[in-house]
C-alpha positions in Angstrom: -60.1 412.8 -0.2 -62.0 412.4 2.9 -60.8 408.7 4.6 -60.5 407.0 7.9 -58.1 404.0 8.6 -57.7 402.1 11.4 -54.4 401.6 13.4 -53.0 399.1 15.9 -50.2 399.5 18.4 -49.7 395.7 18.3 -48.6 394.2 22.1 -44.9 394.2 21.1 -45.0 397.7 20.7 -46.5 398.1 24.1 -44.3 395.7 25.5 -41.2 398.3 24.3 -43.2 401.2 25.6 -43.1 402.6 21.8 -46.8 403.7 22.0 -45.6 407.4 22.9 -42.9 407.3 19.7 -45.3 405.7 17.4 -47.7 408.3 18.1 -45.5 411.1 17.7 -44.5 409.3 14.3 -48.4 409.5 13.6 -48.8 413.0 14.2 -47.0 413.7 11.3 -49.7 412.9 9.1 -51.8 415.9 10.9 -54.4 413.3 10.7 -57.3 413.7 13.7 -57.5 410.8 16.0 -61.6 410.2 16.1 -61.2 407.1 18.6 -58.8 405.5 20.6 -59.0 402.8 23.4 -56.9 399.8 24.5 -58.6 396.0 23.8 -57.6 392.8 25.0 -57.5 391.1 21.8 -60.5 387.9 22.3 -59.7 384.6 19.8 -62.5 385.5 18.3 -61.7 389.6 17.3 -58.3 388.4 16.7 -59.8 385.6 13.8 -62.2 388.2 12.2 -59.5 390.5 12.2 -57.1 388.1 10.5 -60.0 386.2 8.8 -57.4 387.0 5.3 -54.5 384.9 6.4 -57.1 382.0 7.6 -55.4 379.2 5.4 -52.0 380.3 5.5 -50.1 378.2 7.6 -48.7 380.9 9.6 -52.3 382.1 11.0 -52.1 380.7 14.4 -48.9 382.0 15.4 -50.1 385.8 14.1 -53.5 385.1 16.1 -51.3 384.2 18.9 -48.9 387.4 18.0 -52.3 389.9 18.0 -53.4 388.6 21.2 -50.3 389.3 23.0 -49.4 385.5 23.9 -46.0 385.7 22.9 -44.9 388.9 24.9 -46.5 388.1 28.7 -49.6 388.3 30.4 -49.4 391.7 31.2 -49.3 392.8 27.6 -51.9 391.2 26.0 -53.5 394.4 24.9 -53.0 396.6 21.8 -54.0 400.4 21.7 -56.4 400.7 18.6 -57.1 403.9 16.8 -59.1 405.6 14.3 -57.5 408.3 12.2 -59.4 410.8 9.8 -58.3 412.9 6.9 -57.5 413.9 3.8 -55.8 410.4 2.0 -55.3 409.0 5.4 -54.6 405.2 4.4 -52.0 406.3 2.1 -50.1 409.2 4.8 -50.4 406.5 8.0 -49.0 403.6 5.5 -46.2 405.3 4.1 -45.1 406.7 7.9 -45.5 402.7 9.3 -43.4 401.6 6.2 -43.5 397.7 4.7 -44.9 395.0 6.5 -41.7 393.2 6.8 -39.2 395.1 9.1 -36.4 394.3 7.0 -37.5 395.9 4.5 -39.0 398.5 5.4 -36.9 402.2 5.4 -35.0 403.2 8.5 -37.6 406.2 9.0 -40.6 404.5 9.2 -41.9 402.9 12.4 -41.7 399.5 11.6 -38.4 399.9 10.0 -37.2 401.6 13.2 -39.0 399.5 15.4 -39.7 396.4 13.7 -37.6 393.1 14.0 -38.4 389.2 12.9 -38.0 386.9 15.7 -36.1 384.0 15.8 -39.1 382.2 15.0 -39.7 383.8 11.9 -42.6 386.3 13.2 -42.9 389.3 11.9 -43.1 392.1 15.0 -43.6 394.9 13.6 -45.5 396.9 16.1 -48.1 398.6 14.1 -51.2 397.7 11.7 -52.9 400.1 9.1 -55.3 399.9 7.1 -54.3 398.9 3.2 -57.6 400.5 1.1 -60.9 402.3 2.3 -62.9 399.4 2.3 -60.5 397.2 4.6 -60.1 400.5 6.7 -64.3 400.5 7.1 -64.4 396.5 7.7 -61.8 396.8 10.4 -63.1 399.9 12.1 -66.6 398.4 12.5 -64.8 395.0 14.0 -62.7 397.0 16.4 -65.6 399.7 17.1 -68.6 400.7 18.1 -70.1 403.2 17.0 -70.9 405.7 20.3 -66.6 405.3 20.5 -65.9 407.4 17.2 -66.3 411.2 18.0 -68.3 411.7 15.0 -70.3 409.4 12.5 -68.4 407.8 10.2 -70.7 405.6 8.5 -74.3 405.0 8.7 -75.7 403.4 12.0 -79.1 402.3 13.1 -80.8 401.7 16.3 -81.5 398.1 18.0 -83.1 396.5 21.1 -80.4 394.9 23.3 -82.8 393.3 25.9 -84.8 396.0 26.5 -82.0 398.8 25.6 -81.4 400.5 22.6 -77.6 401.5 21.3 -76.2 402.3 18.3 -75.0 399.2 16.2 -73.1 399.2 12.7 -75.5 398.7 10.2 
């Protein structure tokens, strides 16, 4: 089946200069990146994103996490990506293994590259996508629609003051 997912070098994995690893971890999926760019995560994309986690009372310090606050000024940033394929959620989330690091196998990114800080945070380096319709949602949120080298899902046309550009519908 047909499916896109989004994923997320998170700041800490820039921070360790893992994006080259994690990629080549990626590619084993032979999954086709269809967009890629580097974001400074705002408050506000970084509370969308996380919009899930809103009354836990962990979700500042992961807002905080996502926005590269804890790792320097120079890496608030995380690389996002869209991959495409044949069951892509299900081939990028077994490669970035379990959420938790300590978990998580050896072989997978975040059990490779993953650690819990002293503070209890969970870095582990990567997001993906958990089901097709969180993997649309997050896409969307992350980007527009003229970054994605081919339609994903159906667009329409707006007026921006006096411009027109392609908009998620």
């Amino acid at each position: 089946m047909e499916q896109h997912t989004l994923v997320l070098i998170k700041p800490d994995g820039l921070k360790r200069s893992l994006t080259g690893n994690i990629l080549t971890r990626l590619s084993e999926t032979k999954l086709a990146i269809v967009g890629a760019k580097v974001v400074a995560v705002s408050e506000e994309l970084a509370e969308k994103h996380y919009a899930h986690l809103k009354d836990k009372p962990f979700f500042k310090e992961v807002i905080r996490y996502i926005k590269g606050e804890l790792h320097g000024k120079q890496y608030q940033r995380v690389m996002a990506l869209v991959y495409s394929g044949s069951n892509a959620i299900q081939k990028v989330r077994k490669i970035a293994g379990s959420t938790n690091p300590e978990k998580a196998k050896p072989t997978t990114i975040r059990g490779a590259y993953g650690r819990i800080t002293t503070r209890g945070t969970y870095e582990n380096v990567v997001h993906c996508s958990g089901n097709p319709e969180e993997a649309e949602k997050e896409i969307k949120l992350w980007f527009e629609p003229k970054e994605i080298v081919y339609k994903l899902y159906p667009t329409k046309e707006i007026t921006v003051r006096n411009s027109k550009r392609l908009v998620w519908k």
